[in-house]
N, C-alpha and C positions, 0 to 999 in steps of 0.2 A: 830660163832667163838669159843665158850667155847667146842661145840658140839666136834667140830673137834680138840679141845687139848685133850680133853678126850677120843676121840676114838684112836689118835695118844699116848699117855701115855697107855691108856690100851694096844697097841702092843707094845711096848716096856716092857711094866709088861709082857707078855705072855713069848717073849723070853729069857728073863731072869730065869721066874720060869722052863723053860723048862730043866733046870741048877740046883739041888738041890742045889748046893751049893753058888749060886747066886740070890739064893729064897728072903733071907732079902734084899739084895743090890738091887732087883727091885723093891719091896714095896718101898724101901724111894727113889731110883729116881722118881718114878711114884706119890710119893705125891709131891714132889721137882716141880716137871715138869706142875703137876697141879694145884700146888702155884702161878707159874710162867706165866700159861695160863689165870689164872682166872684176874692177877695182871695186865696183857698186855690187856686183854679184859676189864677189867675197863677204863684204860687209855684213849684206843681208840673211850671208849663210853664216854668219859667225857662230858657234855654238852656245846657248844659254848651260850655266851648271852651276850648280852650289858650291863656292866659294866658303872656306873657311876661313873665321875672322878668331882669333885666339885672342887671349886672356892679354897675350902683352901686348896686343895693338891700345886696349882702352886700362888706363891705371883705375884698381880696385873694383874690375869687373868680373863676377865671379864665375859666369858660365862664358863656354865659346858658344859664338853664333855662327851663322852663316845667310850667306845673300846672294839671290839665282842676278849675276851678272857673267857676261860674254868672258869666253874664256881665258881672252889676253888681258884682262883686264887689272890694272894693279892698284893696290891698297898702297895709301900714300896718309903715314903718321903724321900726324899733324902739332904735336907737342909740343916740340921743341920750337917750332914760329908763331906757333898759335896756343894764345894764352887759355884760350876754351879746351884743349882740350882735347879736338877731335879727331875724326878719322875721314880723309877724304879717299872715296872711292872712284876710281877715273875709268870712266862709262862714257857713254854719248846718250845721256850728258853725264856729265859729274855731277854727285852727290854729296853733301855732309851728312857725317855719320856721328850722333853724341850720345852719350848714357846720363844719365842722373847722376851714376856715381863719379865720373869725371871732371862735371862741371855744375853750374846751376842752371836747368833747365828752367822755361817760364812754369809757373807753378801750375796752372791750369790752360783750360782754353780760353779765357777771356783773355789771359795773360798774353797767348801764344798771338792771338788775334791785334791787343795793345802793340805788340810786339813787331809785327807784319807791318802794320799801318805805321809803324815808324822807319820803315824803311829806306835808304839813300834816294832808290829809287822812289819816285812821285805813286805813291798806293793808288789804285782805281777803285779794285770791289773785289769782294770773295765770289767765286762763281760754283766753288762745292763748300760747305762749313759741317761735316757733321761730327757730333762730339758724342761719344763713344764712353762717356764718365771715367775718364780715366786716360783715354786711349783717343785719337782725332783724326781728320782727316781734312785739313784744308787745303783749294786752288784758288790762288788769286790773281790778279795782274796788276803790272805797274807801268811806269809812263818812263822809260829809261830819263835818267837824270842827264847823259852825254848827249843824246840825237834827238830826243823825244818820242822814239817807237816804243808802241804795246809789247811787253814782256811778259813773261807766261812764270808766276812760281808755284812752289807747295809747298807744305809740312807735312808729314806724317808722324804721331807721336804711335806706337806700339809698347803695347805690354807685354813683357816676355819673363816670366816669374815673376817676381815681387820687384821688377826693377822696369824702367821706364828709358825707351830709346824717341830721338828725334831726330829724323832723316828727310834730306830735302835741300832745295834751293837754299842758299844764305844772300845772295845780291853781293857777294864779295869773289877777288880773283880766282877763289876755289871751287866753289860752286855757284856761277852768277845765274842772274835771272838768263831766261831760255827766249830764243826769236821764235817759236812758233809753239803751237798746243802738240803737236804730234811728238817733240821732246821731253815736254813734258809730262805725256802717256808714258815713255817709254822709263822717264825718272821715277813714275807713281809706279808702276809696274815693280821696278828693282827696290824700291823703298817698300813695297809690302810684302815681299818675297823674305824680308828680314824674319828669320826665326831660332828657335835654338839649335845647334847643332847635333846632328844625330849619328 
């Protein structure tokens, strides 16, 4: 990948110097450019691993978990500003992370769904709902309340022993709704990688 930003930057420098008087203006896109490629190929390489999540991130949860997010990623308590509870995990995108024993989750799916469609943001429609008796999986989209653009969220509810976690979008400053679906793959991705810790 870096191969091909520096082959694509060096034509770009070409037809530029081809222009005396646009000699300097391609040297600094072409470093600009390769700023830019080296910054996106880092990204992309970041390494995925299982992150442990311990007992004292979530009050009165009795096993540690774990969750495959990128390596620099950091777990950010949420307690102490936030009355729910929870655990935000900061990814691209960020995530909320809750347990049943920390707070009250909605009780079921219909619940979780009531739940959604009260959103700040203007609800559109679920475009995945399947419920798992116990356990769910919903995507849905919203009509942002500030601009009016289509927003992308999820829930994920998982059971892991005899206790119950909910991870996903909230529509708030911690984990807001997503500007596009391929973020929100990559939030469904790390929200079902939640499991016990081994």
């Amino acid at each position: 990948m870096t191969w091909i930003c520096y082959e694509t930057a060096a034509a770009i420098g070409a037809l530029w110097v081809m222009d005396n008087i646009g000699k300097l203006v391609a040297i600094g896109l072409a470093a600009m450019y390769l700023g830019g490629c080296e910054t996106n190929a880092a990204a992309v390489e970041s390494k995925l691993v299982y992150k442990r999540i311990d007992a004292e991130f979530f009050e009165r949860v009795p096993v540690a978990l774990e969750i495959e997010v990128p390596s620099d990623a950091p777990f950010k308590d949420e307690r102490r500003r936030d009355a729910m509870g929870t655990l935000t995990i900061v990814a691209n995108p960020s995530v909320h992370l809750a347990s049943e024993a920390a707070q009250d989750l909605p009780p079921d799916f219909a619940a979780a769904k009531k739940l959604i469609e009260g959103s700040r943001d203007a609800f559109q429609q679920f475009t995945t709902q399947t419920d798992e008796g116990g356990a769910f999986h919903l995507e849905y989209t919203v009509k942002s309340k500030d601009d009016g653009r289509v927003l992308y969220g999820f829930l994920i509810r998982k059971k892991i022993g005899d206790k119950l976690y909910d991870c996903g979008t909230n529509g708030f400053g911690s984990a807001p709704h997503l500007a596009d679906e391929a973020k929100r793959a990559r939030g469904v991705k790390v929200c079902l990688s939640l499991r016990a810790a081994k």
